[in-house]
C-alpha positions, 0 to 999 in steps of 0.5 A: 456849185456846178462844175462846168459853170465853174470850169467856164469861169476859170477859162475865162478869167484865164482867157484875161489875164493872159490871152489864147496861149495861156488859155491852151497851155493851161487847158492842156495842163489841166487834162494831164492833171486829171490823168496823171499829177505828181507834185512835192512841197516845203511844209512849213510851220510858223509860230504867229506873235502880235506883228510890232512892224508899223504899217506904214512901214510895210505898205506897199509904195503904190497909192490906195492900198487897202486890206480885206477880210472875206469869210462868207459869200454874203461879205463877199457880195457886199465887197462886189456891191461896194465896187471891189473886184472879187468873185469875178476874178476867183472863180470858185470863191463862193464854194470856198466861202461857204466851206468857211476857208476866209480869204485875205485881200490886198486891193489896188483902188478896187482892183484886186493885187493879192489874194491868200486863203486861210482854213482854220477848219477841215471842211474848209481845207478840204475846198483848197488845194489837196495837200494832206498833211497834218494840221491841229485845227483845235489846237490853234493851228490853220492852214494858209494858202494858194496865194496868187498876186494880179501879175500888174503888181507883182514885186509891188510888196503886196505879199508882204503888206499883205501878211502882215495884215493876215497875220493881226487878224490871225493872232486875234481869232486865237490863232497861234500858228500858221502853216504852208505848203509850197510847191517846191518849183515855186520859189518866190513864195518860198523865199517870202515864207522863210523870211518870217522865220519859219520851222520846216516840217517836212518835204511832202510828196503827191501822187495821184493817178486818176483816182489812186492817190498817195501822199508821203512825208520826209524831214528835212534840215533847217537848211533843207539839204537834200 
């Protein structure tokens, strides 16, 4: 995909979700990103069992609700022709597509809510967000990921509903665990993930200054003392 065409894509679903002043900060983020980026995570692992929690009992209490699964760019121009926005409010979901990350949705009407990708390859990790640590691909293991809720219905249970959903879709593609990495400043995601009785792998620290990258691991407690 070309870059800059891709970069403009970004900007301009920025520029709509929250205006001018979103759109610098998250410019001026970007280019102390590319010089300098320091970051570290919760690793979690969690073991996937075939989900006996109702539906109706998780679904969101807001009206048509529904639950998509997007593993290529064909299904996604399908779900665009079909009314449903995707690829214009992710911007770079054909290149992760056509890498095979799968793409969990949420959708309000035809307005997309809640958005977690999963990678059940390394190709397909390698078009998510660069955290490098070990996962068993051939031994039923897949990463999920870089979620992001429309701020419109936030605290509305889409996370929620949603990973129900992604998971009886996991457990039936021979699935049996699925792992996260969190960035330790974001706690919702955080507090949702331990819910579902996760095991703490680690806390994995990045460090990348321009083209130097370096990654570390250190176990932690169950109750993640420091």
């Amino acid at each position: 995909m070309n870059r800059p065409a891709e970069l403009y894509r970004k900007a301009k679903h920025t520029y709509r979700e929250g205006g001018v002043l979103l759109l610098l900060r998250r410019g001026l983020g970007l280019l102390r990103y590319l010089l300098f980026d320091h970051r570290a995570y919760y690793l979690y692992s969690i073991v996937l069992e075939q989900d006996q929690i109702p539906e109706h009992a998780v679904k969101p209490p807001i009206g048509n609700v529904s639950h998509r699964i997007v593993s290529s760019s064909k299904e996604a121009v399908i779900l665009e022709e079909e009314g449903f926005e995707f690829s214009s409010r992710v911007p770079d979901a054909r290149r992760r597509l056509d890498a095979g990350a799968i793409a969990t949705c949420v959708f309000i009407g035809h307005e997309l809510g809640n958005i977690v990708w999963v990678a059940t390859s390394q190709q397909a990790r390698d078009s998510l967000p660069d955290t490098p640590f070990e996962i068993d691909f051939s031994g039923g293991e897949c990463l999920s990921g870089d979620a992001w809720t429309n701020p419109k219905f936030r605290r509305a249970g889409l996370l929620t509903y949603g990973d129900i959903k992604r998971r009886q879709f996991q457990v039936s593609q021979g699935i049996q665990v699925s792992s996260w990495a969190i960035d330790r400043r974001n706690i919702p995601p955080q507090r949702f993930v331990e819910r579902l009785d996760p095991r703490i792998r680690a806390e994995g620290r990045r460090l990348r200054i321009l083209w130097w990258r370096s990654w570390r691991e250190r176990p932690l407690p169950s109750d993640r003392g420091e």
